[in-house]
Structures are given as C-alpha cells and as structure tokens.
C-alpha positions in Angstrom: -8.3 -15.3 5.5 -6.1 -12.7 4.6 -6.1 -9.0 6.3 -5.4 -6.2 4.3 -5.1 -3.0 5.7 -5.9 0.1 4.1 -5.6 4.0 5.1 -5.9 7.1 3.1 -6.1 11.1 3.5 -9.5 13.1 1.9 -7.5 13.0 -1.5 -7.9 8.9 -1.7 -10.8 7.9 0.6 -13.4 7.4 -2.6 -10.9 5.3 -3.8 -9.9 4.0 -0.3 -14.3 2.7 -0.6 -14.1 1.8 -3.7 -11.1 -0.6 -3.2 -12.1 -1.4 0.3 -15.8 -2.7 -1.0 -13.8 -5.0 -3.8 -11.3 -6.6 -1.1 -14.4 -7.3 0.8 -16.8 -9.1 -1.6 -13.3 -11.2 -2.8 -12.7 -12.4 0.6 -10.2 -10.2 2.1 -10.6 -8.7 5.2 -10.0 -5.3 5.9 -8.4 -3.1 8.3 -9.5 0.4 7.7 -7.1 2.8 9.4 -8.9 6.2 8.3 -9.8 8.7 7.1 -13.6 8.4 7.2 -14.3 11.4 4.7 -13.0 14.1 1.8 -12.6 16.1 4.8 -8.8 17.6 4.9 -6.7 15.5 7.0 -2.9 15.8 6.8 -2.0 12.5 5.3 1.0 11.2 7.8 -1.3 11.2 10.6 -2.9 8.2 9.2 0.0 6.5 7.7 1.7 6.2 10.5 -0.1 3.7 12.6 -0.3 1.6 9.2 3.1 1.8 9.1 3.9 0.9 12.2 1.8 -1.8 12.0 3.0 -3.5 9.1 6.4 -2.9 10.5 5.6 -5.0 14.0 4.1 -7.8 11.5 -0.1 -7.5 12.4 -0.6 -7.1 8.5 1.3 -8.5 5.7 0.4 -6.5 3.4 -1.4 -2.6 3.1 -2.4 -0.5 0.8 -2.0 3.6 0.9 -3.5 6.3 -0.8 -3.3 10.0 -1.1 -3.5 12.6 -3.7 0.0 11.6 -5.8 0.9 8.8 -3.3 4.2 10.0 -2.6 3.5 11.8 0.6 1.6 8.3 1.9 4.8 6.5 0.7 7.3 8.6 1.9 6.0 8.6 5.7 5.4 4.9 5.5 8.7 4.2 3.7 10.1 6.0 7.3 9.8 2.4 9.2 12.3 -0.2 8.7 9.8 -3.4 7.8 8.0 -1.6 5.4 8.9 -1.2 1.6 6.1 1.0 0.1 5.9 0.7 -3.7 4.0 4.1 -5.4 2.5 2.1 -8.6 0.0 3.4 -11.0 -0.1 0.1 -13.6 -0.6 -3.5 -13.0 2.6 -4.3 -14.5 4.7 -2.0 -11.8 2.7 -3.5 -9.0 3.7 -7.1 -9.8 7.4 -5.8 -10.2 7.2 -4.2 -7.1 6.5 -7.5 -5.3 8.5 -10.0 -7.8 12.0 -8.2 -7.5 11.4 -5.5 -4.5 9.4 -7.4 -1.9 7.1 -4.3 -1.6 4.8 -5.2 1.5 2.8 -1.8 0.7 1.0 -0.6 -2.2 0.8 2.9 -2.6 -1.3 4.9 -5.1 -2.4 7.8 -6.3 -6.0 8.8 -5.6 -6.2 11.8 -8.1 -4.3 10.1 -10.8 -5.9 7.0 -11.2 -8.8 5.3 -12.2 -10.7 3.0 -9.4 -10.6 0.2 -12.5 -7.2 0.5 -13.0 -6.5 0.8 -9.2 -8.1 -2.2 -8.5 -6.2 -4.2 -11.6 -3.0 -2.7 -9.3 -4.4 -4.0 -5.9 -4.9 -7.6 -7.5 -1.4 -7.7 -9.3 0.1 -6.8 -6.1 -2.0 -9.0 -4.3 -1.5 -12.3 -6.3 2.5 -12.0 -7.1 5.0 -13.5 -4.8 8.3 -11.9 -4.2 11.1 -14.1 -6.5 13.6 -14.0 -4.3 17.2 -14.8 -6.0 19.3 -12.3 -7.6 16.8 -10.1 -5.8 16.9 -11.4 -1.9 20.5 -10.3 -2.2 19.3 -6.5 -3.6 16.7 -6.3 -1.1 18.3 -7.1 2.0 21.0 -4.3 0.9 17.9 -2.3 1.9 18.0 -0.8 5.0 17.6 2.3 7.8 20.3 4.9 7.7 20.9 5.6 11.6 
C-alpha cells in the first residue's frame, strides 16, 4: 500500500486530521510528520524533514499545509527531488501532476474547504505524470548552485 506523508503548521493541522482520517479509511497509509496541534509552530521546521524525505525517495508523494501554503511550498520547493505544487482546485492538482510531475501537494489551510481539499488530494493522487512534451520541460527544472 501506498504511504503518504503529510505535515502541517497550527494554520493546517484541522485540515492536516481531516485529510489524514480520509487517506486512512481509503487505504493509504500515513506518515504524519507534525504538528500535533493549533499551537504556533514556525512552519519550515516541519517541512523540512518532509522534504528531505521525499527528496532521498522514502515517500513518493506528500502533502503540505499551512495557512496560504506558500510558506510550506517554498521551504519544500528548497530540495532538489521535490516539486511542490500550491493547488486550491481539483483541476490544478491533476495539472500539477499531468504536465509538472508535482511529487508534493501543497494547500492552503485557511483558504480552503476540507471538501474541496480532499477533491484536491484525490486528483493529485489518481493522475499520473504525462510525460512527453512535458519530460523535456521538467527535466529543465533544476537547483541553481
């Protein structure tokens, strides 16, 4: 079965339950990275072990949350084998993966409803990157050092 792993700040951890409780009872399993409440917590102190996991290949795929997402996407965006997509509708999420190869889902806990998250996390979840005129776009991406 297929691990997801999922981390948040206090901004998206009722979303981070919510979401985490749905991957759950549809089979996933989950690798909760934190945070454990709505307790402040500075945000890139939990996505960067996610990160770095995805990027040394223990999970495939993650999924990130804080207030607007951008903060949680920008730290994890930081490692070269991640490419976090910040999507807020279904229809960006299945983009993300079809033509970007997004590994990481990124949303935003205060701007989002957990329905419409969780359509997000299952268009992610079920599209496959199309490679193509894409593989070529994507493999431009890479770490300025």
């Amino acid at each position: 079965m297929k691990t997801i792993a999922i981390g948040c700040d206090h901004a998206g951890f009722e979303l981070k339950e919510y979401l985490k409780e749905r991957l759950l009872s549809h089979g996933y399993l989950v690798k909760d990275f934190g945070t454990n409440s709505i307790e402040s917590v500075d945000y890139p102190d939990i996505i960067h072990p996610l990160a770095a996991a995805v990027d040394k290949h223990l999970f495939e795929t993650a999924v990130i949350i804080c207030g607007t997402g951008l903060g949680a996407s920008m730290v994890a965006n930081k490692y070269p084998g991640v490419r976090a997509a910040l999507c807020w509708l279904p229809e960006i999420a299945l983009l993300a993966r079809k033509h970007n190869n997004a590994n990481v889902l990124a949303l935003p806990g205060r701007f989002i409803s957990p329905d419409v998250a969780w359509k997000v996390v299952m268009a992610f979840l079920s599209t496959s990157f199309e490679g193509g005129r894409h593989e070529r776009r994507v493999n431009k991406i890479s770490p300025i050092l």
